[in-house]
C-alpha positions in Angstrom: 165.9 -112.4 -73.3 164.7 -116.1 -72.3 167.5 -118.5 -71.7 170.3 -115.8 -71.2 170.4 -116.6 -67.5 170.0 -120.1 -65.5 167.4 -119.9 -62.6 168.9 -120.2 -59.7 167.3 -121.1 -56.5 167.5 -118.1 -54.8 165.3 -116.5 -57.5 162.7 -118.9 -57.1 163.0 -118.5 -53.2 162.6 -114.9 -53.7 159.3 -115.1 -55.7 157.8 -118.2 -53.4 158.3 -115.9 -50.7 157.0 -113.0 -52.3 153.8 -115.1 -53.6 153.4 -116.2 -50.2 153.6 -112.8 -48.2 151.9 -110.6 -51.2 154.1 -107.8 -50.5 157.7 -107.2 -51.6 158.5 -105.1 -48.3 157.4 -108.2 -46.1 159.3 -110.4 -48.4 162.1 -108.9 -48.2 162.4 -109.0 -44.5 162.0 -112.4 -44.8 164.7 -113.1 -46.6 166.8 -110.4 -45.5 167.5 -108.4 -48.7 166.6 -104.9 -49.9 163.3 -104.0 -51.8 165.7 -103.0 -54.8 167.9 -106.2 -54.8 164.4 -108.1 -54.5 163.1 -106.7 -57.4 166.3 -106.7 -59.3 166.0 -110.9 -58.7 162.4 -110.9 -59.5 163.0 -109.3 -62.9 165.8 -111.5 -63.4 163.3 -114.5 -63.3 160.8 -112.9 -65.6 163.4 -112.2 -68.1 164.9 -115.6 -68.4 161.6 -117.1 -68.4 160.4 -115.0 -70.5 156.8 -114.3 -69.0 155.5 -111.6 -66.6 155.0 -113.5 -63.2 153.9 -111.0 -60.7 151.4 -108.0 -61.4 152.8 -104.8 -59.5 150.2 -102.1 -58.2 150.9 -99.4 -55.5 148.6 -101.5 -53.2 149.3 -105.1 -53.4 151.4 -108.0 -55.1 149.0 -110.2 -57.8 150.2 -113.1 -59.3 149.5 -113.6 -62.9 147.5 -116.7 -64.1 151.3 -118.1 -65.5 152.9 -116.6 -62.3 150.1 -118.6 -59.9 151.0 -121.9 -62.1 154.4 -121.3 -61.6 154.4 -120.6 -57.8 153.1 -124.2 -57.0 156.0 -125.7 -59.6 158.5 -123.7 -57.6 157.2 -124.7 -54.2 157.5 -128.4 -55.0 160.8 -127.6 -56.4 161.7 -125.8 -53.0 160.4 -128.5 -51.4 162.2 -131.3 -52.5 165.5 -129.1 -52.6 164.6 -128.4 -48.4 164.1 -132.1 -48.2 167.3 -133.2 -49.6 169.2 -130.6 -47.0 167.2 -131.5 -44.0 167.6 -135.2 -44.0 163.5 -135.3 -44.8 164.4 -138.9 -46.8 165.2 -140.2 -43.2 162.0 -138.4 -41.3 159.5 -135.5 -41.2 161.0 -134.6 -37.4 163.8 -132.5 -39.6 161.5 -130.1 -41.2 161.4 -127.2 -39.3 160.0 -123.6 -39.6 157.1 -122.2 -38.7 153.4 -121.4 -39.6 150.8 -118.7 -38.8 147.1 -120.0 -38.2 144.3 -116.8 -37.7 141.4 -118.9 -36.2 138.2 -118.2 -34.7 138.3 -118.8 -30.9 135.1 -121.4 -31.4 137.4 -123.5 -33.3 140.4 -122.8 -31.0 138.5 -124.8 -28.4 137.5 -127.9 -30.1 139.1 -129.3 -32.6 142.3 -127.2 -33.7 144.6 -128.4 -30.4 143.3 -131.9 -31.3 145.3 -131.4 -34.8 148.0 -129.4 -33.7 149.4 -132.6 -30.7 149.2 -134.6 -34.0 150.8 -132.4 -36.0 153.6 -131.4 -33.4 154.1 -135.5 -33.3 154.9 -135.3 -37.1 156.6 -131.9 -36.7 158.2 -131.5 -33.6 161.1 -128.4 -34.7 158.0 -126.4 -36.5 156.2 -123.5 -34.7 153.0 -123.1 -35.0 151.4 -118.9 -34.5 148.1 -119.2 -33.6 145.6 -115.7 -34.1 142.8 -116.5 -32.4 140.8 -113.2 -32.7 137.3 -112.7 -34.0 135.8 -112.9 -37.6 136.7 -109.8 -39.1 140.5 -110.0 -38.0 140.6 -113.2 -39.2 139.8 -112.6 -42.3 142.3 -109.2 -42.3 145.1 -111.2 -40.9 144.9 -113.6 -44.0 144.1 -111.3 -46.7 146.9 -109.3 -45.4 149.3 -112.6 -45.0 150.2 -111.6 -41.6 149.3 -115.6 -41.2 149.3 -118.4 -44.1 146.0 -119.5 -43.5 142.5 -119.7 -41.4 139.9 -120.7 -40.0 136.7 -118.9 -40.7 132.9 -118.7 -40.7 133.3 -115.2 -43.4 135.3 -115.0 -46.7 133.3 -117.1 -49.1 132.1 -113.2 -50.9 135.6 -111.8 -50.8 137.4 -111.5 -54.1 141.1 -112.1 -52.9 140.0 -115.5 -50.3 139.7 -119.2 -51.5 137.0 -120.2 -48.9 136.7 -124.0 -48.4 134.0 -125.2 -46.6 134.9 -127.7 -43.9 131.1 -128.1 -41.9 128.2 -126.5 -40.9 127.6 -125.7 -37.1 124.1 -124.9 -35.9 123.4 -122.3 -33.0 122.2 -123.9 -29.9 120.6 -122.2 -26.6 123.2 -122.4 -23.9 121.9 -122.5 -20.2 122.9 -123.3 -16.7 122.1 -127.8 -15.8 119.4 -125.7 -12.9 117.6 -123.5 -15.3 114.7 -124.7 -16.7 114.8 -125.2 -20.1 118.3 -127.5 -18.6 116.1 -131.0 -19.8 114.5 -129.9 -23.4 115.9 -131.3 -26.1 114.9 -128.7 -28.2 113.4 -125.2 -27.8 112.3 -122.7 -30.1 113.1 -119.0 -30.6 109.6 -118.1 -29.4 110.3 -119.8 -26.2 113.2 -117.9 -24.6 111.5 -114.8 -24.6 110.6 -114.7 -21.0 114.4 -115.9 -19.9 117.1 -113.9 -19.0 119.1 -113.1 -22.7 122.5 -112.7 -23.2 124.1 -111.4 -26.6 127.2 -111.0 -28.7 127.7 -107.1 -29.4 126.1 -105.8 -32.7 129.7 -105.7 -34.2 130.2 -109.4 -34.1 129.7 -111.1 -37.2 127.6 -113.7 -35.1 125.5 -110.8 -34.2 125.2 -109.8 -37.5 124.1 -113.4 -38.7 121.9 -114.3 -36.2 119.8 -110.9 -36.6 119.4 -111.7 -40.9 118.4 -115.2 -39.9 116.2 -114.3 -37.4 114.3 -110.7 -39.6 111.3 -112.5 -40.4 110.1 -113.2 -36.6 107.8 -110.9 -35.2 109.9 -110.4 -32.0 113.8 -111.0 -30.8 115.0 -111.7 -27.6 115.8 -108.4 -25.4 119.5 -109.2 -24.2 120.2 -108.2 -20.7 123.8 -107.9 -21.0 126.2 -108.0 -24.4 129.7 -108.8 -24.1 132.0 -108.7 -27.3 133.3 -112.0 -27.9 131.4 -115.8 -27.3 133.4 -117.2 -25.0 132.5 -114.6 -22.8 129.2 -114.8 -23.4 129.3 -118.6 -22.3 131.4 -117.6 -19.4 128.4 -115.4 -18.4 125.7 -118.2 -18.6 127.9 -120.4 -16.6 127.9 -117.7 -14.1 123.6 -117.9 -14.2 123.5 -114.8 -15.2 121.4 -116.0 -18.5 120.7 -118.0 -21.2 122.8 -117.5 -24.9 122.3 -118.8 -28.6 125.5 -119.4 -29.5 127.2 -121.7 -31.8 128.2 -125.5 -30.8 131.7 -124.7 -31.6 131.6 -122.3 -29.1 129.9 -124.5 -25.7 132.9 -126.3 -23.6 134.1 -129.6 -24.2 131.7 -132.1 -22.7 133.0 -133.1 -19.2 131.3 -135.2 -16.2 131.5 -132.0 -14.0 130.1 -129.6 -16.7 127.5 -127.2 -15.2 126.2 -126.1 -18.8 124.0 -127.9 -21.6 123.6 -126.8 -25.3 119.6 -127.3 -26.5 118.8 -127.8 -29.9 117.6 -123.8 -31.0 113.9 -124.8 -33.7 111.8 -122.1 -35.4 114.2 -121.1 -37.2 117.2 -123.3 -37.3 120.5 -120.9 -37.8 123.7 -122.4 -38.5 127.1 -121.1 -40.3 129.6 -122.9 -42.0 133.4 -123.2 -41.0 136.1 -123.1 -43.2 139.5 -122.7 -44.2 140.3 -119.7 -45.6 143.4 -118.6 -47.8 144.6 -115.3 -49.7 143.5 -116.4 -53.7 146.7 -117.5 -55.8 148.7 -117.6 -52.3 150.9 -120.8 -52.4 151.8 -122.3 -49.4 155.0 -123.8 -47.5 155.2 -127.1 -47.1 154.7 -127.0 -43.2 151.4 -124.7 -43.9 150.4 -127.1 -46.9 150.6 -130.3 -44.2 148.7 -128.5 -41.3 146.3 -127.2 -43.9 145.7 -130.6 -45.1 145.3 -132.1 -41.7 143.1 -129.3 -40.0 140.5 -130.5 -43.8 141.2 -134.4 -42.5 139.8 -133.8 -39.3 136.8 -131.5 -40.7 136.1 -134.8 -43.2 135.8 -137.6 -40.0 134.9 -135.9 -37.4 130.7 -135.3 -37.3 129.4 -132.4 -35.3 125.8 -132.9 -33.3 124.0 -130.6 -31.7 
């Protein structure tokens, strides 16, 4: 019965840890205990509060709407407990720890090392994981908490992912500074026909949005060569074997001895939006919360143009 037992902060570090992994099997490897004595401390809390916290199926771990309320209270109360052990009063450099990113390569090249020298600057003893695989392991790697959070163009239609839009990116034509489209500012989808194409393979989620954006024209561009992932693509049109829509995320930094330009793709316009993605009810540590929040900052001041 309620108020038989004090909470104790081991019980609340058992169900943080077992809100943030969703599984009692990888919680408990976490924190170094058997399934049996996790449960046993995960009842334990229930009981004294009084309140069912965590909904148990043979799949998955949900939180229940009092459980997901009471994940962020015990987070902050983690928090402050870590802070007054680590010296955090006197600095952020004694946080440490570490945090699992799944990212979209796109982003991997732009803007996310940008974040990560400023976040290593605030947070030098944490270690950052960063999956940078394609859309569709992205998304598994977070709904499956193998990494706290990510960065993603899908999720927004899955039931179990907070999507949060950070910005739209628009698909441009990528070509060689010699071919001849090199000086256009813009060039429509019409146009490229007669060019050399290169693709993404039909199982990229790129693939699969550029072909829904594009049903309505009469004809697409016949690829010469597909290649699984972006980046190789671009590689490919850097070598001249072609030109590629891909999108701006994707194209290399700018650089005085760049050998490819990005063209403004018209008739139709395609773009997807980028964002932050997150298992739903999933509370985050205090290292994930900060990079989270910073990776958002940066999507907030820093404009994208085509």
């Amino acid at each position: 019965m309620r108020g038989e037992h004090k909470i104790e902060m081991s019980d609340l570090r058992s169900f943080v840890t077992v809100a943030e992994r969703g599984s009692f099997s990888a919680a408990a490897v976490d924190l170094h205990l058997s399934q049996p004595a996790l449960s046993r401390r995960i009842a334990k809390l229930e009981s004294t509060m009084g309140v069912r916290l965590i909904e148990r199926t043979t799949r998955r771990v949900d939180l229940t709407a009092v459980g997901r309320d009471f994940a962020r209270k015990a987070r902050e109360v983690l928090n402050a407990f870590e802070s007054s052990l680590s010296g955090i009063n006197e600095g952020t450099s004694h946080l440490f720890g570490e945090v699992t990113v799944a990212c979209v390569p796109s982003a991997v090249i732009h803007f996310l090392p940008d974040v990560l020298k400023e976040y290593r600057r605030i947070y030098p003893r944490i270690l950052v994981r960063v999956i940078d695989e394609g859309a569709s392991h992205t998304l598994s790697s977070v709904a499956r908490s193998e990494a706290d959070f990510g960065i993603n163009y899908i999720g927004a239609q899955e039931i179990n992912i907070e999507f949060e839009p950070m910005f739209k990116e628009r698909f441009v034509l990528a070509c060689r500074y010699d071919h001849p489209l090199a000086e256009r500012t813009s060039v429509t989808w019409a146009e490229i026909h007669e060019f050399d194409y290169i693709a993404v393979a039909k199982a990229s989620g790129n693939r699969f949005l550029l072909d829904m954006a594009l049903a309505d024209l009469p004809t697409l561009p016949h690829p010469v060569c597909e290649a699984r992932h972006v980046r190789t693509v671009v590689d490919m049109v850097e070598a001249g074997l072609g030109i590629a829509a891909v999108p701006l995320l994707a194209m290399p930094r700018p650089n005085p001895h760049s050998t490819l330009r990005s063209i403004a793709l018209e008739q139709p316009q395609v773009s997807r939006t980028l964002g932050l993605i997150r298992r739903r009810g999933r509370v985050l540590s205090h290292a994930a919360e900060q990079l989270y929040g910073m990776i958002k900052q940066w999507s907030i001041h820093t404009p994208l143009t085509a």
